[in-house]
C-alpha positions as CSV (number, residue, x, y, z in Angstrom):
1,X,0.0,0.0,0.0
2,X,1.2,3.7,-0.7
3,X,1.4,6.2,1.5
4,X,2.3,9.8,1.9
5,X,3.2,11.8,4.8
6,X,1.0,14.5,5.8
7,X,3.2,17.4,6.3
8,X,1.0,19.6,8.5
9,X,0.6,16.6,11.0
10,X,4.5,15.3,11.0
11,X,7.3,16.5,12.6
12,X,11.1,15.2,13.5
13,X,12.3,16.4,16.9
14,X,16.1,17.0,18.3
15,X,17.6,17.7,21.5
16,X,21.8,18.0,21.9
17,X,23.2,18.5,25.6
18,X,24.1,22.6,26.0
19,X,26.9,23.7,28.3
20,X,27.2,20.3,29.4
21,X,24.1,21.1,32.6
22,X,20.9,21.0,30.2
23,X,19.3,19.8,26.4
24,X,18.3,22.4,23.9
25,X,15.5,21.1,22.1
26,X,13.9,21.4,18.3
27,X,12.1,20.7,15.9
28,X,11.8,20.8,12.1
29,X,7.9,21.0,10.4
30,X,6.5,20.4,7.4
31,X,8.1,17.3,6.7
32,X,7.7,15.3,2.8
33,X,7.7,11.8,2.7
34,X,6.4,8.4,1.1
35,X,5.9,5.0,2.4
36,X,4.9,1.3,1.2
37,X,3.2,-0.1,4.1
38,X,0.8,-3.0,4.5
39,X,0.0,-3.7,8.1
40,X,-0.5,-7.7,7.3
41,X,3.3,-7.7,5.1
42,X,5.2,-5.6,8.0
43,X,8.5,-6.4,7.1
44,X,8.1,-5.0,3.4
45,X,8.0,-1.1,4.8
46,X,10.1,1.2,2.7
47,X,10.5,4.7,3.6
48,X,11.7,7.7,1.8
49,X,11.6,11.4,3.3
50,X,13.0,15.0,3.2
51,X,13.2,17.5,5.9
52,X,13.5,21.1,4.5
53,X,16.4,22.3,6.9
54,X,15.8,25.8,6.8
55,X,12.5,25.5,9.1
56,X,15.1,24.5,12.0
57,X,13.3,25.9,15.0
58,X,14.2,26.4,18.5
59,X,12.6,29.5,20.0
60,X,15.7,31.2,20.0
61,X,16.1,33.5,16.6
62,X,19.4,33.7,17.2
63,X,20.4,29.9,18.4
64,X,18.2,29.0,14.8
65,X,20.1,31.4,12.6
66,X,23.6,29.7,14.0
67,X,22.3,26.4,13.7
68,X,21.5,27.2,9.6
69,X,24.7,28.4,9.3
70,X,27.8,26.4,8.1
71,X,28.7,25.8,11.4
72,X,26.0,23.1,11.7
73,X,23.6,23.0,9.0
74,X,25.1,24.7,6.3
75,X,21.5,25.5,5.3
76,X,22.6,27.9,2.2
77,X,24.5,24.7,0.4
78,X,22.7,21.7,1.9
79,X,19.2,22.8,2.3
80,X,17.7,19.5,2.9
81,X,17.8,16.7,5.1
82,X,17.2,13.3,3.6
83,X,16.4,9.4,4.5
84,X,15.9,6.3,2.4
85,X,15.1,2.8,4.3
86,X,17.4,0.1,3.8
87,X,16.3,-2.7,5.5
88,X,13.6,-3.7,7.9
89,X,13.5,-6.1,10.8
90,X,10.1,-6.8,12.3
91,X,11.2,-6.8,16.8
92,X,7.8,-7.2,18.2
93,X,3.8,-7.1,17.0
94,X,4.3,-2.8,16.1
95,X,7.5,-2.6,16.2
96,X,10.5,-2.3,13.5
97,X,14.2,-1.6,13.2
98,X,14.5,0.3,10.1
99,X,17.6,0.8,8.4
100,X,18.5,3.4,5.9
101,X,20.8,6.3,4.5
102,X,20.7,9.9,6.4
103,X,21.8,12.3,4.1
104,X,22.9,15.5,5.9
105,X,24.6,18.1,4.3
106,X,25.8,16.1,1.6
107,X,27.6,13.4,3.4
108,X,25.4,10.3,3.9
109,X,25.4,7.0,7.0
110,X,23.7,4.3,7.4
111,X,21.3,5.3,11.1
112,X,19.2,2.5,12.5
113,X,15.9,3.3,13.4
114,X,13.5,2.2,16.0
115,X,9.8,2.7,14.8
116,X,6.4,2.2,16.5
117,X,3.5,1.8,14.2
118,X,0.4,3.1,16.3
119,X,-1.5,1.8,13.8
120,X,-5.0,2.8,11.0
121,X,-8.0,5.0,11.1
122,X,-11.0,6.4,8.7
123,X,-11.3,9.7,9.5
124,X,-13.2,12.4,7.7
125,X,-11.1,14.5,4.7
126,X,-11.7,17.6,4.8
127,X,-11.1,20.1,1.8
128,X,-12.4,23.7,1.1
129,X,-15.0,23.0,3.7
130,X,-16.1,20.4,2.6
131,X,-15.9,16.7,4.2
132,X,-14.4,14.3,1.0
133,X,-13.4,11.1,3.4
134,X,-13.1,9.4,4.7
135,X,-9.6,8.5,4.4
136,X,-7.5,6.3,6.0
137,X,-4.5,7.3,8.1
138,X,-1.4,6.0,10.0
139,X,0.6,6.7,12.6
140,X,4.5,5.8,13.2
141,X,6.8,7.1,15.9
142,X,10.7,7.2,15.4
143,X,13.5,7.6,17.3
144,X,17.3,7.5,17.0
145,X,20.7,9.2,18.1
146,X,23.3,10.2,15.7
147,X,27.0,11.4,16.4
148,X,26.6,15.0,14.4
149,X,30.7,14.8,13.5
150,X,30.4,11.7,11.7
151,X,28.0,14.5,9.0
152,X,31.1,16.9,9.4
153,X,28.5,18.8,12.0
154,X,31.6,19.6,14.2
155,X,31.7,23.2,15.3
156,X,32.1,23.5,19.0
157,X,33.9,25.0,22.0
158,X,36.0,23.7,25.1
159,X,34.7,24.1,28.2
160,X,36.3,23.8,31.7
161,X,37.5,20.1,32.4
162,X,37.2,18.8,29.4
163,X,33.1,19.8,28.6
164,X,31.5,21.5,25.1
165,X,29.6,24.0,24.5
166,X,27.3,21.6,22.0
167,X,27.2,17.7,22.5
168,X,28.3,15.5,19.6
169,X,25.7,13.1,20.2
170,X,21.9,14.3,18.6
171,X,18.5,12.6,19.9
172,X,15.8,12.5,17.5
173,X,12.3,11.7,17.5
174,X,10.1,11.4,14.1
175,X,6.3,11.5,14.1
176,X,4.4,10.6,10.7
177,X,1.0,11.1,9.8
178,X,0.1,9.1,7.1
179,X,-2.5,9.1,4.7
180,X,-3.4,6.2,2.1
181,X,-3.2,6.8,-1.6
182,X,-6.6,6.2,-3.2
């Protein structure tokens, strides 16, 4: 079955350890994607999906501006974020270890991800006004950590006894609203 991310309802989430006491969180909307999924062929799931790096958003204009410049994003040259599955592994009745290339700012890893499906609904489709469902819809959660030097993502500062300013290691969380092509 094909799917396509709804981009007002799916977002990917970051947090990075700051000044070595606290996390900075953000977030990145709008997010494009496409899936096969068929919830009775699990294991076939493909994914593909690009984050548009320039909505980086923390609540700090100034913290947002740094992090789209080439110190961390590079947003100007590399102004998206990409991922293509892999491979899947099926690890319990909803749950998947999804495999697949992270493309950011132009260098690309293999990241393994760990993805809930929270599973299918009808619900009502609403355009100009007007109700056109019902269509069906899915829900996955993701969630991973990436060393943002092995990108080339390496801009820091020393701190006292051996801290930075910015951790290497990046948390992410990925949630995707689906919606089944008719």
């Amino acid at each position: 079955m094909k799917w396509t991310f709804e981009p007002g309802h799916s977002a990917a989430e970051f947090r990075a350890r700051h000044m070595m006491v606290t996390w900075v969180r953000g977030s990145f909307k709008n997010i494009h994607g496409k899936l096969d999924f068929d919830p009775a062929h699990p294991r076939q799931l493909a994914v593909e999906t690009t984050i548009d790096a320039t909505t980086c958003w923390t609540g700090e204009a100034a913290r947002d501006n740094h992090l789209r410049s080439p110190d961390f994003l590079s947003c100007e040259r590399f102004p998206e974020i990409r991922f293509k599955s892999t491979a899947v592994a099926q690890i319990g009745p909803f749950d998947y270890r999804v495999t697949g290339d992270l493309t950011l700012r132009d260098v690309t890893r293999s990241v393994p991800l760990s993805v809930r499906y929270l599973g299918n609904w009808e619900t009502p489709w609403w355009e100009d006004g007007v109700d056109k469902g019902p269509r069906t819809r899915a829900g996955f959660t993701a969630r991973t950590r990436v060393d943002r030097y092995d990108f080339g993502v390496d801009w820091n500062d020393q701190m006292p006894d051996g801290g930075v300013v910015v951790s290497p290691q990046i948390f992410i969380v990925i949630d995707v609203e689906a919606i089944k092509q008719t």
